[in-house]
NUPA-428909 format. One record per residue: x, y, z of N, C-alpha, C in turn; residue number from 1. Coordinates in steps of 0.001 Angstrom, whole numbers, plus 500000, padded with zeros to 6 digits. Each point is the difference from the previous one (the first is absolute). Example, Ala and Ser with C-alpha at 12.3 -4.5 7.8 and 13.67 -1.06 7.14 Angstrom:
2
- 513190, 494310, 507800, 499110, 501190, 500000, 500900, 501200, 500000, 1
- 499650, 501050, 499280, 500820, 501190, 500060, 499230, 501090, 500730, 2
This chain:
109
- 819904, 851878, 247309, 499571, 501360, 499837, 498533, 500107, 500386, 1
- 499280, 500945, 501132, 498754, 499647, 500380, 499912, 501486, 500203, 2
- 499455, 500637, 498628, 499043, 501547, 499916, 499205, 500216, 500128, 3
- 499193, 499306, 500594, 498483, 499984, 500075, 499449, 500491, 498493, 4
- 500823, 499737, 498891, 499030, 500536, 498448, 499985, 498269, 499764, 5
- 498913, 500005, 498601, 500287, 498775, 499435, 500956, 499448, 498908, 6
- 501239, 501221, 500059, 500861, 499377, 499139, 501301, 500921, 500911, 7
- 500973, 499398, 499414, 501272, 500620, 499785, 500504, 500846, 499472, 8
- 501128, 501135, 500154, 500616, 500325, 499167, 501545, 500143, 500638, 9
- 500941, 499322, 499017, 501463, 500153, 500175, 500869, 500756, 499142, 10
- 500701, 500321, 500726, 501378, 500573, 498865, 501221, 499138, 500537, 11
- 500763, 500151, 498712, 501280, 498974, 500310, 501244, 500936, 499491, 12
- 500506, 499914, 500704, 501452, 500834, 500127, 501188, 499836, 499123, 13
- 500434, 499625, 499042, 501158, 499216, 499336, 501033, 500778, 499380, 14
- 501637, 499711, 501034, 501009, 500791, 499297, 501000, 498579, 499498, 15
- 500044, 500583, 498631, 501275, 498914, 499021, 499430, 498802, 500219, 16
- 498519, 500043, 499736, 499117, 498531, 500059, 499320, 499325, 500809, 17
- 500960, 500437, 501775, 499675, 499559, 501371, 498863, 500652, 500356, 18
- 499060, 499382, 500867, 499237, 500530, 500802, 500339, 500933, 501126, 19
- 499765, 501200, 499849, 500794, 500562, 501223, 499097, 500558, 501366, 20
- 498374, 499889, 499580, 499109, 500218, 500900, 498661, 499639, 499627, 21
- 499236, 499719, 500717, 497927, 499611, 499276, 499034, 500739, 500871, 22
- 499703, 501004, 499693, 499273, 500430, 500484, 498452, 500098, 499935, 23
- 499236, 500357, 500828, 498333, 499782, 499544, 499600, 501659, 500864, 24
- 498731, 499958, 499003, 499006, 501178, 500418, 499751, 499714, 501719, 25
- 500568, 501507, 500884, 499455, 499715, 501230, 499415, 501497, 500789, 26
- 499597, 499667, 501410, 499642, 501463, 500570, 501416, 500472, 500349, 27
- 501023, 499542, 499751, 501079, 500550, 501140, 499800, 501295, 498964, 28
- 500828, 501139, 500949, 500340, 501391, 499350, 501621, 500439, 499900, 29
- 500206, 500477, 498923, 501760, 500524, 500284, 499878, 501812, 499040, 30
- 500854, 500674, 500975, 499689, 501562, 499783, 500119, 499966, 498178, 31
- 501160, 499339, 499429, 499917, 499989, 498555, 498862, 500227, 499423, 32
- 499291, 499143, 500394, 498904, 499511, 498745, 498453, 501580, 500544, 33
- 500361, 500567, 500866, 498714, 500864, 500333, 499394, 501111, 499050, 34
- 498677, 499769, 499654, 499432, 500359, 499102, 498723, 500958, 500297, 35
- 499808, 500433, 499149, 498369, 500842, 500063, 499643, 499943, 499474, 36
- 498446, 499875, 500592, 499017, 499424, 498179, 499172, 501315, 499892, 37
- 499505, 499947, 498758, 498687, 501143, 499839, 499408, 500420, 500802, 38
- 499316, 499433, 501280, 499038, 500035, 500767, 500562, 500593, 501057, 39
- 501671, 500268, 499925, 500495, 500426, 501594, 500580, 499404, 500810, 40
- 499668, 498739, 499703, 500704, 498829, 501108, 501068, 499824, 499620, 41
- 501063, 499329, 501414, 500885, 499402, 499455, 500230, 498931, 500375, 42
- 501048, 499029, 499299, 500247, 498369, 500387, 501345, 499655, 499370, 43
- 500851, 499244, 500706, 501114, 499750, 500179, 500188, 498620, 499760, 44
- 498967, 498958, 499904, 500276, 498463, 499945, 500422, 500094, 498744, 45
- 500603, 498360, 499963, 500819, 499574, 498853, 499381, 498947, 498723, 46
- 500495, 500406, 499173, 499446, 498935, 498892, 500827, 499248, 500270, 47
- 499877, 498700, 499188, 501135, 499032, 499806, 501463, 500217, 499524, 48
- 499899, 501587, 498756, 500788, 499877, 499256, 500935, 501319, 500889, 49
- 499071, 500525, 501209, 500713, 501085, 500543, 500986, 499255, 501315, 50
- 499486, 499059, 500464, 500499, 498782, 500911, 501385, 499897, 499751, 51
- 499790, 499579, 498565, 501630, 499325, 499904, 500796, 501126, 499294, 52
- 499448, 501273, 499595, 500905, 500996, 499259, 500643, 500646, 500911, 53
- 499891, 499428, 501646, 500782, 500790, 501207, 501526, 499374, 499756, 54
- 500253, 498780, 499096, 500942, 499138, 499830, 500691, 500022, 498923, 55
- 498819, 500754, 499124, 501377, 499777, 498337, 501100, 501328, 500242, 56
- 500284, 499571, 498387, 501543, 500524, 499706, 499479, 500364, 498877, 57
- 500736, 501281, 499088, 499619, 499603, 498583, 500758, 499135, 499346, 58
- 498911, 499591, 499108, 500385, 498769, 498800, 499444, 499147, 500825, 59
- 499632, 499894, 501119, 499151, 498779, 500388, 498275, 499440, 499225, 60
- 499685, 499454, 500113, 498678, 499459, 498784, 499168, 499285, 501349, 61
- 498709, 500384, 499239, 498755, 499891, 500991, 498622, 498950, 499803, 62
- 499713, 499219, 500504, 498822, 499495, 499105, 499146, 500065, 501086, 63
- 498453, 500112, 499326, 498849, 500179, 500858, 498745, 498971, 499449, 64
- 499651, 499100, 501071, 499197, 499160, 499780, 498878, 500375, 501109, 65
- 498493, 499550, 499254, 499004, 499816, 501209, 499553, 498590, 499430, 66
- 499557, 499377, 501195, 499186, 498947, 499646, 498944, 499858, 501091, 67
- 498755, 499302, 499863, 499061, 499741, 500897, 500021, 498381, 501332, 68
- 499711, 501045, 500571, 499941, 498445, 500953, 499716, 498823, 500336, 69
- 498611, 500214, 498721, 499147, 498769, 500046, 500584, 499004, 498931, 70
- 500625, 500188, 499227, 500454, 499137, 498962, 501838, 500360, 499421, 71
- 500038, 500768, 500562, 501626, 500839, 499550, 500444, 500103, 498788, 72
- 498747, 500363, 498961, 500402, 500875, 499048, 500359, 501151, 499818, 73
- 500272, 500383, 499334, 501005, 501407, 499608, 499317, 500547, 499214, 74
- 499648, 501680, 500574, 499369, 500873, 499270, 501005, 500908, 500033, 75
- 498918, 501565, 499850, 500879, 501392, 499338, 500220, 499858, 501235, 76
- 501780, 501296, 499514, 500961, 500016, 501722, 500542, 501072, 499255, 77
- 499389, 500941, 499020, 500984, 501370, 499401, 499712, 500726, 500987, 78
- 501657, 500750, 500333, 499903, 500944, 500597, 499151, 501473, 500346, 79
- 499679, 500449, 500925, 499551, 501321, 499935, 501200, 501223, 500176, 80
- 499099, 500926, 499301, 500569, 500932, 500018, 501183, 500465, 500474, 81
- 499687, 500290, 501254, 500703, 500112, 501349, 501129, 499146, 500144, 82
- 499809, 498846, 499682, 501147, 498533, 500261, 500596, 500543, 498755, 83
- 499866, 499725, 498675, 500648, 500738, 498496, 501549, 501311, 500330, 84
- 498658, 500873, 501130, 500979, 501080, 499719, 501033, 499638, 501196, 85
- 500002, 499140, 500840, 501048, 499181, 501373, 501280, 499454, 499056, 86
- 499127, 499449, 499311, 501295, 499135, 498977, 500869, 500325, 499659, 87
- 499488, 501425, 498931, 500713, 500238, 499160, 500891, 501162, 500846, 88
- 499698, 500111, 500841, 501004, 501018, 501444, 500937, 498711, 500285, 89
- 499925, 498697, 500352, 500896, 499305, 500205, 501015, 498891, 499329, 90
- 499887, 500726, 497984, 500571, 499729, 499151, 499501, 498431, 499931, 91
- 499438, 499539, 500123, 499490, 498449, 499505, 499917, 500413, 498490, 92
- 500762, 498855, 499264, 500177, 499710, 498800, 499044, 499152, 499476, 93
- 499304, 499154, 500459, 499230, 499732, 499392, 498566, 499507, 500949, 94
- 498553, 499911, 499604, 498406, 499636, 500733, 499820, 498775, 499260, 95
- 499721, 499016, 500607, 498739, 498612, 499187, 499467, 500620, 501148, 96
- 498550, 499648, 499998, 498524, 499774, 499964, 499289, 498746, 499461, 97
- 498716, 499683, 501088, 499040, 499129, 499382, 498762, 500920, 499188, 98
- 499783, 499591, 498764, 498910, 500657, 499854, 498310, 499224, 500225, 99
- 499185, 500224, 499479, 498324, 499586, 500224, 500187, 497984, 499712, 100
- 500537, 500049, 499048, 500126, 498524, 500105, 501706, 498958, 499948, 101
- 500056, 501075, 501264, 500890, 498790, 500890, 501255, 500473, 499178, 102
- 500805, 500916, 498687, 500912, 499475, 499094, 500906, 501213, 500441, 103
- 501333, 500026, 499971, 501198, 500771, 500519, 499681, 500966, 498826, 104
- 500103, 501310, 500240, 500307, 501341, 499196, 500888, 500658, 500955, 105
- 500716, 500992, 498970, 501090, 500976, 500563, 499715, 500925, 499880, 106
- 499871, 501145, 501253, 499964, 501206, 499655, 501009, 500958, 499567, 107
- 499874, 500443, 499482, 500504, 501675, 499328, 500383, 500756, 500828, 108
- 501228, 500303, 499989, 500031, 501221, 501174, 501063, 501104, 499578, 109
């Protein structure tokens, strides 16, 4: 994975346990995800967690990790907003997340 950031971020895809896709934060764009921010602009690239939500099903389950490059620890990877409200449009049953020090939490949805 080479983002030019100094860390990572993935999402992992999993139906009935299997991995079913891994996706990472990129520039690609898909009409789904197109947005407008405050300022007027708009932007269409993908998070990690919007990557692989081109693939679920509901009841499929999601996990989102970042880690850094220099040592590949695992920091925060909670969703934004935007990704939250993707989800819960594509019935995912359940979010893990990394939080600030490295430890799996589930989000609420």
């Amino acid at each position: 994975m080479s983002n030019g950031r100094t860390y990572h971020l993935a999402a992992i895809l999993r139906r009935n346990g299997h991995v079913v896709r891994i996706g990472e934060n990129t520039d690609k764009t898909h009409p789904r995800f197109k947005r407008q921010y405050a300022d007027g602009t708009w932007s269409s690239h993908m998070h990690a967690e919007m990557n692989v939500l081109r693939f679920a099903e509901p009841g499929d389950e999601l996990e989102v990790m970042r880690f850094k490059k220099c040592d590949h620890e695992r920091t925060m990877a909670k969703p934004c907003l935007l990704c939250v409200d993707q989800i819960r449009k594509a019935g995912i049953k359940r979010v893990r997340f990394t939080n600030w020090d490295g430890e799996w939490e589930e989000l609420e949805l």
